[in-house]
C-alpha positions as CSV (number, residue, x, y, z in Angstrom):
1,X,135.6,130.5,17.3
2,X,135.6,134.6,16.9
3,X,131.8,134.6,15.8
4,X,130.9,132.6,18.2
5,X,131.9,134.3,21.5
6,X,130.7,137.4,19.4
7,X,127.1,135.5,19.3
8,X,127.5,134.6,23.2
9,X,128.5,138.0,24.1
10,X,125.7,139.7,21.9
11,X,123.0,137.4,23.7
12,X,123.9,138.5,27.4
13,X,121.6,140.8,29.1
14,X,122.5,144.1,30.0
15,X,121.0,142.5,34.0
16,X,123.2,145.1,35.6
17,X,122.5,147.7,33.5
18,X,118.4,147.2,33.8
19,X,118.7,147.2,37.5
20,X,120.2,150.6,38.1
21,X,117.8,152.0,35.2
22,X,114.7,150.9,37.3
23,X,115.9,152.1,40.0
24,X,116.8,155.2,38.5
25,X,112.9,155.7,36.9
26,X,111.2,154.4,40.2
27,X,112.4,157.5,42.1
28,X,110.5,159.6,39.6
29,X,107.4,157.3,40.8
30,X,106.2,158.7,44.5
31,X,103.7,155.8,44.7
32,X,106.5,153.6,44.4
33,X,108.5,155.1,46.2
34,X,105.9,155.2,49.1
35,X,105.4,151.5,48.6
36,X,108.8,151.0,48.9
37,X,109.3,153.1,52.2
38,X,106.5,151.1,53.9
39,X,107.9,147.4,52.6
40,X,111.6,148.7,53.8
41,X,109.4,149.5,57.2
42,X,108.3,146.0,57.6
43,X,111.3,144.6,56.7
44,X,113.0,146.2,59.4
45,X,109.8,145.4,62.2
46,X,109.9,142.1,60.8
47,X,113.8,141.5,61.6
48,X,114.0,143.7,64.7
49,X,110.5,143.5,65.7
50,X,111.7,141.6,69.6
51,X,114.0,144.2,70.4
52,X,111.3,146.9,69.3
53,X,107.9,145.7,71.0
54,X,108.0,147.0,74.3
55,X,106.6,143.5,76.2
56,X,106.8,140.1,75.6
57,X,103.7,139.8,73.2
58,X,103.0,136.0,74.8
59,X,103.0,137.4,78.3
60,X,99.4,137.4,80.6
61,X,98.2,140.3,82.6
62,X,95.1,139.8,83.8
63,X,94.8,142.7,85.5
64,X,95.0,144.8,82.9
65,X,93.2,143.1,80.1
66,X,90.6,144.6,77.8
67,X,92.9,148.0,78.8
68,X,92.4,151.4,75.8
69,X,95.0,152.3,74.2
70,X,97.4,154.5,76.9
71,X,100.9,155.9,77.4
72,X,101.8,152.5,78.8
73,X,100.0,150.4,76.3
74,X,99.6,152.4,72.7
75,X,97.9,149.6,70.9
76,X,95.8,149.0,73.9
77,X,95.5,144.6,75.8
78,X,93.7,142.1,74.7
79,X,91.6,140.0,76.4
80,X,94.2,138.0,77.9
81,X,96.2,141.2,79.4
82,X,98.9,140.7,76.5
83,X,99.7,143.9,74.6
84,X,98.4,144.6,71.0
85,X,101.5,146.9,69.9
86,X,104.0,144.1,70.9
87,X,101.9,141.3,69.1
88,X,101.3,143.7,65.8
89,X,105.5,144.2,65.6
90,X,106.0,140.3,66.5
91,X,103.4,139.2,64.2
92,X,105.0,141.4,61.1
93,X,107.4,138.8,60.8
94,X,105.2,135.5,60.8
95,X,103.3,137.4,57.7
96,X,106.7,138.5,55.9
97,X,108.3,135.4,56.3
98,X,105.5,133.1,55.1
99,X,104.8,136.0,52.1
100,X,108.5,135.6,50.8
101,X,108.9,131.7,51.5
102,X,105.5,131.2,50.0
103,X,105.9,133.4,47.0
104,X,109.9,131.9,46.6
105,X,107.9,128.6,46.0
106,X,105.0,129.3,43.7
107,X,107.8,131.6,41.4
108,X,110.8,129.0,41.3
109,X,108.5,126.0,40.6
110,X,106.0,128.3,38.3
111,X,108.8,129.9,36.7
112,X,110.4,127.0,35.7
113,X,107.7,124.7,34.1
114,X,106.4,127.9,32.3
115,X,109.9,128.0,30.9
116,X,110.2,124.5,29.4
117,X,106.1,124.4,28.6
118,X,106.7,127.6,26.1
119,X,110.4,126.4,25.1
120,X,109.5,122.8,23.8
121,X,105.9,123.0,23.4
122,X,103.8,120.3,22.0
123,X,103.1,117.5,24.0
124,X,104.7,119.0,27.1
125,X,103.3,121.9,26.9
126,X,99.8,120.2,26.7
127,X,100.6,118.2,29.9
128,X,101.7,121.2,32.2
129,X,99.2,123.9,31.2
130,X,96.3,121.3,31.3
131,X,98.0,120.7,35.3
132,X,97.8,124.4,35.7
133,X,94.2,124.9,34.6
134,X,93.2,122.1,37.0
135,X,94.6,124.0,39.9
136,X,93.4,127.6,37.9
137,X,89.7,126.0,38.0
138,X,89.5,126.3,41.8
139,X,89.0,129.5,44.1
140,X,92.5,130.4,45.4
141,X,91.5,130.3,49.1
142,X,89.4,127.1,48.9
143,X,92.2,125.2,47.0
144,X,94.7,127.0,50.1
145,X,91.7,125.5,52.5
146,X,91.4,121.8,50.7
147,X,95.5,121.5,50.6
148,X,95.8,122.4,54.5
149,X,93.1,120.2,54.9
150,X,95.1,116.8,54.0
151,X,98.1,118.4,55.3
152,X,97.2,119.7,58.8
153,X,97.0,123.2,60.0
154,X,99.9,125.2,60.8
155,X,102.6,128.2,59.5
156,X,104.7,125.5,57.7
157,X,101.4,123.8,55.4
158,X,100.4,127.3,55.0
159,X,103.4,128.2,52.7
160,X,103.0,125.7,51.0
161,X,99.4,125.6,50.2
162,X,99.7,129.1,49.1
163,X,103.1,128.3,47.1
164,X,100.9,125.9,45.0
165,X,98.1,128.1,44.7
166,X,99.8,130.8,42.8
167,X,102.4,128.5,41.3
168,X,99.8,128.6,38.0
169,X,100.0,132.5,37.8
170,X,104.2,132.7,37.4
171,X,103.7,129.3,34.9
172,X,101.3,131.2,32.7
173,X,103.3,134.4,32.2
174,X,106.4,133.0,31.8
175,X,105.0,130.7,29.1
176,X,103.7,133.5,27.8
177,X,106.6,135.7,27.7
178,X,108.8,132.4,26.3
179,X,106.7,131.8,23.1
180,X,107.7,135.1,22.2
181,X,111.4,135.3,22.8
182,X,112.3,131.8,21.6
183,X,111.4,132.9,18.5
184,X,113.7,136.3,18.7
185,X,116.8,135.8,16.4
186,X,119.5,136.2,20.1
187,X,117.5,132.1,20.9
188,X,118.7,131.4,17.3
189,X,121.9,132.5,17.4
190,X,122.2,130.5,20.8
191,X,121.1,127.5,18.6
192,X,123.3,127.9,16.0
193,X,126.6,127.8,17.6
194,X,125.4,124.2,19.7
195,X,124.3,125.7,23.1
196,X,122.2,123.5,25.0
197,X,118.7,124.3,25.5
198,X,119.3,124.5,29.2
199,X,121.8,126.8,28.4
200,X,119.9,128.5,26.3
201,X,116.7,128.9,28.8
202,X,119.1,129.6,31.6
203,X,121.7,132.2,30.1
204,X,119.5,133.5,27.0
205,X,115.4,133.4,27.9
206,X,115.2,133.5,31.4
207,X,116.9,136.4,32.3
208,X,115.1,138.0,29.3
209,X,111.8,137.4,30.6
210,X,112.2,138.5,34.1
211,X,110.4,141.1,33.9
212,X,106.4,140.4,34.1
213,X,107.8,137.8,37.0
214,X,109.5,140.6,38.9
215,X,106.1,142.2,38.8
216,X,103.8,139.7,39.4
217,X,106.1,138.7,42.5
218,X,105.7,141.9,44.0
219,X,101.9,141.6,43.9
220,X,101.9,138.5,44.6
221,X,103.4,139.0,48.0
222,X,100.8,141.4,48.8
223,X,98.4,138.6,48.1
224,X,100.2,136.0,50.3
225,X,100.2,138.3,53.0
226,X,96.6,138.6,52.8
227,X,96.1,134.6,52.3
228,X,98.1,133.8,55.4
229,X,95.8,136.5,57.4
230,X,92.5,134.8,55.4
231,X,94.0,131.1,56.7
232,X,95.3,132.4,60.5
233,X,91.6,134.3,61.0
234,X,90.3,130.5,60.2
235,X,92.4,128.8,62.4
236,X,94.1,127.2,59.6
237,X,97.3,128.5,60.1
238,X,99.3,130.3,62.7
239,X,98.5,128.8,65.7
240,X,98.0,130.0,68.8
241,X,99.6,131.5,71.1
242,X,101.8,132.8,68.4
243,X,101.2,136.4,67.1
244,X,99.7,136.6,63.7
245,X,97.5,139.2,61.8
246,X,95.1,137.2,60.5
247,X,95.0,135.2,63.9
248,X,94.2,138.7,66.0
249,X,91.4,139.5,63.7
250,X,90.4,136.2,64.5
251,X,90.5,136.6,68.1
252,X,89.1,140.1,68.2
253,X,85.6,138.8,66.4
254,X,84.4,138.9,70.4
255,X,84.8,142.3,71.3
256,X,84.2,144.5,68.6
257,X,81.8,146.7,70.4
258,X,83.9,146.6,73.8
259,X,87.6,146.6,72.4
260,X,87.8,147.8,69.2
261,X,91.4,148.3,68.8
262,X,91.9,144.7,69.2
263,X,91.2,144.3,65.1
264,X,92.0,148.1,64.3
265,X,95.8,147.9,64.4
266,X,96.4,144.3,63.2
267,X,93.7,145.3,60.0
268,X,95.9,148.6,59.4
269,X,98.9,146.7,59.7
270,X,97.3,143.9,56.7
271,X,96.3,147.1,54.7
272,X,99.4,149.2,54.9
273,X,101.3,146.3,53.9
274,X,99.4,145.4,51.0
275,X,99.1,148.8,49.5
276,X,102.9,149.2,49.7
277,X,103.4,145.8,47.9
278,X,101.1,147.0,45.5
279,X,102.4,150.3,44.8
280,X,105.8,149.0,44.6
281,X,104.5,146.4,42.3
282,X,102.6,149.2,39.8
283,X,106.1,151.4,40.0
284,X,107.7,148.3,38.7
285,X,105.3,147.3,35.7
286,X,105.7,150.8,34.7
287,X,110.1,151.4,34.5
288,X,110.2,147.7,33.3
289,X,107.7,148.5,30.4
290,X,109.6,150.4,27.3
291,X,106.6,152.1,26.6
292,X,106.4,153.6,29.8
293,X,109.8,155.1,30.2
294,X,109.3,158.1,28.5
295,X,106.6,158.6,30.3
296,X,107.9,158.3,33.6
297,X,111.1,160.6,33.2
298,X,110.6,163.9,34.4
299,X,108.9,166.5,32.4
300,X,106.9,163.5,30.2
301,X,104.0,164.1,31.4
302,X,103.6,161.9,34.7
């Protein structure tokens, strides 16, 4: 009985421990730190975005549409009189919300079959990645397009077309990261001593493959964002009159030459928020990679 919590206790991972050592290394990163400044930014737009834009960014003034950007509008009007800065805060949370939601579906579901493809192998393993190079063989955006096609457009079939469309990305690399430590002696010990093999995925693999899926959720995210704005600027998903990145771009197509600010600010706002889920993502690959840590403490020559 001794041994055997010994061998349970041995296989635990040090989770808390890894998460205040990242932390620690990506302060030493200013890339990711700058990434993280500008995700914390949207996070907070994104929650308090109503009480921040200074209109209602649905409501019509005709007399004041097509209006440059001014002390009383900074972002400039659209067409229909409504004001760009309040629609740019108001849309930050229709892109972060289908971004997480989106990305929370294509990483549990991924994660999960990755997990029991690479853990039992054979047969299985056949079946699931053979699914995932199906949905691998098409363009990311035209399989998004085809799925909202049978589905209907709108904000809820857009998360989950793009959930499915990157579910084969987090299967792949957890597979990947699982054929290496079920073979590590911890999985063995775990064996050994009669866990279960959900147990054992669970408690002893999982956890110990986190990593490349930490990382590849961060960028993926950036990607979402940038689906959701390729599907809105189509007419595929927010709908109108509902504020959304992609769907301003969309609607300033028009007036390029007349009101250019109509797609400056929603296209900075897609690009700032991209770049920072991408530098945050890089900081990440870097403090959760061994070889990188001696690297990225101060004086190694970063």
């Amino acid at each position: 009985m001794t041994e055997a919590v010994t061998l349970e206790t041995a296989v635990s991972p040090p989770t808390k421990s890894l998460f205040w050592e990242t932390l620690r290394l990506l302060r030493y990163n200013r890339l990711a730190m700058l990434g993280g400044i500008i995700i914390l930014l949207l996070i907070v737009v994104a929650i308090f975005g109503s009480s921040l834009s200074p209109y209602d960014p649905n409501a019509m003034d005709f007399e004041a549409r097509l209006a440059a950007p001014s002390w009383q509008h900074p972002f400039g009007t659209d067409d229909f009189g409504r004001d760009v800065l309040s629609r740019v805060l108001d849309g930050a949370a229709v892109s972060l919300q289908v971004g997480i939601i989106a990305v929370s579906i294509s990483m549990i579901v991924g994660t999960l079959l990755g997990a029991v493809s690479g853990y039992y192998g054979g047969w299985l393993d056949e079946i699931i990645m053979r699914m995932m190079d199906i949905l691998f063989a098409f363009p990311a955006i035209l399989l998004a397009i085809a799925i909202l096609a049978a589905l209907g457009p709108g904000i809820r079939n857009a998360m989950i077309a793009i959930g499915i469309v990157y579910t084969p990305i987090f299967a792949r690399i957890t597979r990947g990261s699982v054929l290496t430590v079920r073979e590590e002696v911890f999985v063995k010990a775990a064996r050994s001593i009669g866990s279960r093999d959900r147990r054992i995925i669970f408690t002893h693999i999982l956890p110990n493959v986190l990593a490349p899926v930490i990382v590849e959720t961060t960028l993926s995210l950036a990607f979402a964002i940038l689906a959701e704005a390729a599907l809105s600027f189509l007419g595929l998903g927010t709908q109108p009159p509902d504020p959304s990145w992609g769907r301003m771009l969309s609607e300033s197509r028009g007036f390029i030459q007349d009101a250019p600010w109509l797609g400056i600010f929603p296209g900075l706002a897609i690009m700032l928020t991209v770049m920072g889920f991408n530098f945050l993502g890089d900081g990440l690959r870097d403090a959760l990679d061994p070889k990188m840590k001696q690297v990225l403490e101060p004086g190694g020559g970063r």
